[in-house]
C-alpha positions as a Markdown table, in Angstrom:
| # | Residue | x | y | z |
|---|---|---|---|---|
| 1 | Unk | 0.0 | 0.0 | 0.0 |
| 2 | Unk | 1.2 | 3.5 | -0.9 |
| 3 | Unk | -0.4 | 5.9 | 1.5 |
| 4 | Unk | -0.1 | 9.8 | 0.1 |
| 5 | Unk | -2.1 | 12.7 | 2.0 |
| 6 | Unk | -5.3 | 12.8 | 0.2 |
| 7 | Unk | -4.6 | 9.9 | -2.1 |
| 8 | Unk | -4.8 | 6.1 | -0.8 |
| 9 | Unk | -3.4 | 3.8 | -3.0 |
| 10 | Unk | -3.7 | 0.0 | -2.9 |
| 11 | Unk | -1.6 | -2.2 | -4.9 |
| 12 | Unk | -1.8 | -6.0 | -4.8 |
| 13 | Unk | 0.0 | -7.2 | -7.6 |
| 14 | Unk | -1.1 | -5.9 | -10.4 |
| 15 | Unk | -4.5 | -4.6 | -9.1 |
| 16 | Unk | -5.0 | -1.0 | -8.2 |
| 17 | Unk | -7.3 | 0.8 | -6.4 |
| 18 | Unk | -7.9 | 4.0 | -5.9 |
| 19 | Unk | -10.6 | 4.9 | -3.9 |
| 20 | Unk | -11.4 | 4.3 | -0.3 |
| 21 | Unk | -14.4 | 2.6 | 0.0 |
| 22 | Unk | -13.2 | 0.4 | -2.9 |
| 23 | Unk | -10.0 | -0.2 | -1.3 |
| 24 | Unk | -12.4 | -1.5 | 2.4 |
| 25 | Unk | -14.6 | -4.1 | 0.5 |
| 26 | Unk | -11.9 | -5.8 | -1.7 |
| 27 | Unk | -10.0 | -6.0 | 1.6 |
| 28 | Unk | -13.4 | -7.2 | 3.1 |
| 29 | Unk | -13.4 | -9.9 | 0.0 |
| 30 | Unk | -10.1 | -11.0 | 0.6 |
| 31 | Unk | -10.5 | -11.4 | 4.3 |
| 32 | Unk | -13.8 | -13.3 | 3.8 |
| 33 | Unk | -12.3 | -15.9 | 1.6 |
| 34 | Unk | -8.5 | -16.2 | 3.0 |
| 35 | Unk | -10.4 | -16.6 | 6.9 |
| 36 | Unk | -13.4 | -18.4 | 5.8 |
| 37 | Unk | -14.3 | -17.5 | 9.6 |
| 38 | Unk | -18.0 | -16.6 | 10.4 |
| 39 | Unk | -17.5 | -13.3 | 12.1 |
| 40 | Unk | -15.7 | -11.9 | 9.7 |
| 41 | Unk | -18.6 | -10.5 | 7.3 |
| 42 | Unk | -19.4 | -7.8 | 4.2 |
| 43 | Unk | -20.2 | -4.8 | 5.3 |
| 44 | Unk | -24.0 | -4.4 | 4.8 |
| 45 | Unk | -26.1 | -1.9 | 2.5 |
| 46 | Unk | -26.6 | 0.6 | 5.7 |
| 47 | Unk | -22.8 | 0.5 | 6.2 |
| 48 | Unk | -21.8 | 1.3 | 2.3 |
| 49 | Unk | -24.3 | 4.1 | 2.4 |
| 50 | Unk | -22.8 | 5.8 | 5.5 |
| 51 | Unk | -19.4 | 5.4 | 4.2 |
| 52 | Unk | -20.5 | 6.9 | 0.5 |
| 53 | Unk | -21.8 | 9.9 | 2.4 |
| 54 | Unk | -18.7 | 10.1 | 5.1 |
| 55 | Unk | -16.6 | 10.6 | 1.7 |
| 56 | Unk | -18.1 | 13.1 | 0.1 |
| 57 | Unk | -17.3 | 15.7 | 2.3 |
| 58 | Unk | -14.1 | 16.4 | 1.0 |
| 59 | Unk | -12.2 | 18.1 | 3.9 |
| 60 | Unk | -9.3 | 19.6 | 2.4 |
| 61 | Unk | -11.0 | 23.3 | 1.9 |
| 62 | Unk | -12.4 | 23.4 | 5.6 |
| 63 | Unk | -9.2 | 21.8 | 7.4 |
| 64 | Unk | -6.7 | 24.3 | 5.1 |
| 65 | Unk | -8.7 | 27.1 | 5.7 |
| 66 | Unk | -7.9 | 26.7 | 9.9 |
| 67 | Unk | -4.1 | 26.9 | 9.1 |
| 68 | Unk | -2.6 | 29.5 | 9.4 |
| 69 | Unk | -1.6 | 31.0 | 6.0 |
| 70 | Unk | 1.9 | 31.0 | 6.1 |
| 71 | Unk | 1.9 | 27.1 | 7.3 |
| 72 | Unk | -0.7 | 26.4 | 4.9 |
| 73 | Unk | 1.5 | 27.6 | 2.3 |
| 74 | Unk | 4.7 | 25.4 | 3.7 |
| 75 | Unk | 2.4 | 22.1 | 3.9 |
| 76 | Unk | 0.9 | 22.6 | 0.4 |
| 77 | Unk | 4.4 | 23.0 | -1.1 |
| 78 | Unk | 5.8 | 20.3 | 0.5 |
| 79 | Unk | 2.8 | 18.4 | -0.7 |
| 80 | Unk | 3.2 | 19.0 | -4.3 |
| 81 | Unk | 6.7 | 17.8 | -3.8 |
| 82 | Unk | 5.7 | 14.9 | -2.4 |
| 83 | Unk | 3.3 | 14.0 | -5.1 |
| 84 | Unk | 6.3 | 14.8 | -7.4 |
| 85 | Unk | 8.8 | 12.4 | -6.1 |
| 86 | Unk | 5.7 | 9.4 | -5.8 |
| 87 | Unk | 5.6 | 10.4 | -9.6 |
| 88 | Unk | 9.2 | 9.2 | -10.1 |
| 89 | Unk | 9.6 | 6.7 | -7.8 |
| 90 | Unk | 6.3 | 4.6 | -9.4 |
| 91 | Unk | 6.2 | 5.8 | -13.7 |
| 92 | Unk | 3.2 | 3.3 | -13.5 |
| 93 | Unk | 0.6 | 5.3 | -11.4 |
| 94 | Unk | 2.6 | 8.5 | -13.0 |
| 95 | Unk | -1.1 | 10.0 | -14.2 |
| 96 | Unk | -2.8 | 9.4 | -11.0 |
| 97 | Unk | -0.3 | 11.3 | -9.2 |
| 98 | Unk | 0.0 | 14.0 | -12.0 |
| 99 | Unk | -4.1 | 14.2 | -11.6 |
| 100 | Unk | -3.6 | 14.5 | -8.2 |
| 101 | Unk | -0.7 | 17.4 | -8.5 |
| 102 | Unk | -2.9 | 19.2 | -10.5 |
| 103 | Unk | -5.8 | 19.1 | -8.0 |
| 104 | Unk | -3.3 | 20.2 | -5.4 |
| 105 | Unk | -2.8 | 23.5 | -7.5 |
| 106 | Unk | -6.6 | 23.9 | -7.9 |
| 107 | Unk | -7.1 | 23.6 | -4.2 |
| 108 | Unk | -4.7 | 26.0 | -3.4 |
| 109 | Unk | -6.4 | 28.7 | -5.9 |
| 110 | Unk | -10.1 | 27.4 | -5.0 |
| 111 | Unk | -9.4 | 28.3 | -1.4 |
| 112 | Unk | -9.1 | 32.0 | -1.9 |
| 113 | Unk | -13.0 | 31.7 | -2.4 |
| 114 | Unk | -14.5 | 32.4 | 0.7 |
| 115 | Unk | -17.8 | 30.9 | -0.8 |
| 116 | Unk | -16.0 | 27.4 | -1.2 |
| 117 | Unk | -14.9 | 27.2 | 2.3 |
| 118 | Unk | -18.5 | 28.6 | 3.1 |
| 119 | Unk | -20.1 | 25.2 | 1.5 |
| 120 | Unk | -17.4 | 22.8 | 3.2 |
| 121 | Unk | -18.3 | 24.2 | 6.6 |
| 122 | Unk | -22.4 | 23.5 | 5.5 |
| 123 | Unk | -21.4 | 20.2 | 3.9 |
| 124 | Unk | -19.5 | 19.1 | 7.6 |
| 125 | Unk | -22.7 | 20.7 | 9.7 |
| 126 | Unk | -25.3 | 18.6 | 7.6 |
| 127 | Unk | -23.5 | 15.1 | 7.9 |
| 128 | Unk | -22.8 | 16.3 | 11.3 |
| 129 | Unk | -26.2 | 16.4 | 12.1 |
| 130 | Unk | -27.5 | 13.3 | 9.7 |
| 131 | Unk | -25.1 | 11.1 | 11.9 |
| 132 | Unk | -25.9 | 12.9 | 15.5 |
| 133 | Unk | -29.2 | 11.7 | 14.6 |
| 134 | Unk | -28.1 | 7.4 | 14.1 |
| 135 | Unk | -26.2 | 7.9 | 16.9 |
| 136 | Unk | -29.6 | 7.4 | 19.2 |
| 137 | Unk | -27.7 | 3.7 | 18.9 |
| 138 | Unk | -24.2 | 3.0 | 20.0 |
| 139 | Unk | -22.4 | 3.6 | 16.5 |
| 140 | Unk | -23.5 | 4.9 | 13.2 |
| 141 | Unk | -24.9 | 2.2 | 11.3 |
| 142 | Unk | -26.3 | 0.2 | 14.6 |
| 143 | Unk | -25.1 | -1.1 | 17.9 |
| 144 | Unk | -21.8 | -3.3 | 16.1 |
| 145 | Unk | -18.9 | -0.8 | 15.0 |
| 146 | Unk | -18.3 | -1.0 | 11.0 |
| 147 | Unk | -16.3 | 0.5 | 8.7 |
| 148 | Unk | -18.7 | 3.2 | 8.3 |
| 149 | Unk | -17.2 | 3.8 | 12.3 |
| 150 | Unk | -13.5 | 3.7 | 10.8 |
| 151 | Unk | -14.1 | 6.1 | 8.2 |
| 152 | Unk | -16.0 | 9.0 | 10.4 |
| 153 | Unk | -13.5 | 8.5 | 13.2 |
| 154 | Unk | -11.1 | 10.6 | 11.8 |
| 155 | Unk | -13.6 | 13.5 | 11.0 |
| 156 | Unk | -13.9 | 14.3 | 14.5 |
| 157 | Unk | -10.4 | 13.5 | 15.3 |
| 158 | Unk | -9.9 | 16.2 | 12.4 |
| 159 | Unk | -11.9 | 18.1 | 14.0 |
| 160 | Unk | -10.4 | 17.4 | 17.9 |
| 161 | Unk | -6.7 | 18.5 | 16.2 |
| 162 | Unk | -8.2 | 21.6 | 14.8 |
| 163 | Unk | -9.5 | 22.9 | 18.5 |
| 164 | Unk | -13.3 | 22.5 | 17.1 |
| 165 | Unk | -14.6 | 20.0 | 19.5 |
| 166 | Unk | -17.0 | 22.1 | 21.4 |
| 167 | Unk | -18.7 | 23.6 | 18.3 |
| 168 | Unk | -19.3 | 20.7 | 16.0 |
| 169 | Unk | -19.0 | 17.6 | 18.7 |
| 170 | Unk | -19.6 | 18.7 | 22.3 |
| 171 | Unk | -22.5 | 20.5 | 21.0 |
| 172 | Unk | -24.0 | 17.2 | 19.8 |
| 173 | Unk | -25.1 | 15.2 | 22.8 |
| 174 | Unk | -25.6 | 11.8 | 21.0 |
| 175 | Unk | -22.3 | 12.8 | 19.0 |
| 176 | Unk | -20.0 | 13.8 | 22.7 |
| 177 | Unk | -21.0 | 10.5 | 23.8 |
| 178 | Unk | -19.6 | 8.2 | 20.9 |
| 179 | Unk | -16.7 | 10.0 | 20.4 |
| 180 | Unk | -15.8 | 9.3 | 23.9 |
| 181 | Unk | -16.8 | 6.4 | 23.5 |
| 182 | Unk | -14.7 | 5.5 | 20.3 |
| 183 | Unk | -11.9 | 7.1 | 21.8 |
| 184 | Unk | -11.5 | 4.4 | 24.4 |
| 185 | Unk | -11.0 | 1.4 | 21.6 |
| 186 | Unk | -7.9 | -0.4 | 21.8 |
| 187 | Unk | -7.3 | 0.7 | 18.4 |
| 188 | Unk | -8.2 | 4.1 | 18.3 |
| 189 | Unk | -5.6 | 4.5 | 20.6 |
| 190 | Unk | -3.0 | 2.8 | 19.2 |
| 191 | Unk | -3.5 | 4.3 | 15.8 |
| 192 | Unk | -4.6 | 8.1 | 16.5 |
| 193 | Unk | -4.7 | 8.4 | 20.2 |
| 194 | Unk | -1.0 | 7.9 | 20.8 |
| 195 | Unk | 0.0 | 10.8 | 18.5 |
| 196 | Unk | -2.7 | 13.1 | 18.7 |
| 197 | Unk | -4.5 | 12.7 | 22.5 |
| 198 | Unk | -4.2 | 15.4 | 24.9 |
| 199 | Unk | -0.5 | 16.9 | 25.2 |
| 200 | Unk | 0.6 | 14.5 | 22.3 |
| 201 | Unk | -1.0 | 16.4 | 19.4 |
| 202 | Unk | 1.2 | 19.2 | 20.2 |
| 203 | Unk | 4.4 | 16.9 | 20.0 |
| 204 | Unk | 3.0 | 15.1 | 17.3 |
| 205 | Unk | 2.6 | 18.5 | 14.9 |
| 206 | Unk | 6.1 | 20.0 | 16.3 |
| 207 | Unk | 7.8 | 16.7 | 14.7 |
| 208 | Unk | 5.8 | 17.4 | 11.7 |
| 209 | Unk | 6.1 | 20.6 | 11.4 |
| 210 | Unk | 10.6 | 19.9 | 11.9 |
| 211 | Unk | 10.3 | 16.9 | 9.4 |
| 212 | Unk | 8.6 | 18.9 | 7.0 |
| 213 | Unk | 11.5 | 21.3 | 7.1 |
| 214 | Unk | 14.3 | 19.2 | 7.4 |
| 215 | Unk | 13.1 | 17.1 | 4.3 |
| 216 | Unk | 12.9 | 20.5 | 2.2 |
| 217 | Unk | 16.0 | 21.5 | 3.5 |
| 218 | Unk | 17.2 | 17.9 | 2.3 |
| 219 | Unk | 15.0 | 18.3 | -1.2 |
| 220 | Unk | 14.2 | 14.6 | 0.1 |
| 221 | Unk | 10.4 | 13.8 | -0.4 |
């Protein structure tokens, strides 16, 4: 797998795959068949539906437009870089990347519109409230945590790193309690909770913010 910000990229042989949810169900297939164990299952209808509407809030504008300028500025350099030197490493997935460098650009000029941000920020308060409203059960798409689960986790963890808790989660009751909840899986804090809880987001984005430098410095991407 060859992660980039804003791009995933699976690779099993010579399969591709590009997008996300794509990416979760021929995981789900493989897991299904290689297992052939009975509580290992396809996600169901519900679950697909909350993932397809999880992804389409695209949160580059919204995120980007809480950075400070001049950061914002370093990050989306350093970005476009990045996307650059996946271009040469892997000449196979060249026009992905290239598609993906010139979206990079367009973000960049799209975000001097204040009415773009204006729409993310409506886009995030609607599926905000859609999923306050499931959440009268335990998780999104029921009382079992699914993939639809994994996906919005890292909205509100978004969200937590940005210092936006109290106006779009501790304002939602149903939504304050699940991502307390959520935040006390095993997982959740071995993936995201060990660099971004508490005191250790601020660590966590100092060693960024210094590797981000250091690898320009470097021109090593």
């Amino acid at each position: 797998m060859n992660p980039t910000a804003k791009l995933p990229v699976f690779q099993n042989g010579s399969h591709v795959i590009f997008d996300t949810i794509e990416i979760i169900q021929y995981i789900e297939r493989i897991a299904v068949v290689s297992v052939n164990n009975d509580s290992i299952a396809f996600s169901s209808d519900e679950v697909i539906q909350w993932m397809h509407k999880i992804q389409e809030w695209n949160p580059k504008f919204f995120t980007l437009s809480h950075v400070p300028e001049k950061y914002r500025q370093a990050v989306s350099k350093f970005f476009r870089r990045v996307l650059i030197a996946r271009m040469a490493e892997s000449p196979d997935l060249a026009i992905s990347y290239q598609c993906k460098l010139k979206e990079a650009y367009h973000t960049e000029e799209k975000l001097r519109d204040p009415e773009v941000v204006r729409r993310s920020k409506e886009h995030l308060i609607r599926l905000l409230d859609e999923i306050e409203d499931s959440l009268s059960k335990t998780y999104i798409a029921g009382e079992e945590f699914s993939m639809a689960d994994v996906m919005f986790i890292p909205v509100l963890a978004r969200l937590a790193l940005l210092n936006l808790e109290d106006e779009y989660i501790n304002s939602r009751p149903n939504m304050a309690k699940y991502w307390s909840l959520v935040q006390q899986r095993p997982s959740y804090k071995k993936v995201i909770g060990r660099y971004f809880g508490g005191w250790r987001k601020y660590r966590t984005l100092a060693k960024t913010w210094c590797f981000i430098r250091l690898r320009n410095t470097l021109k090593k991407y």
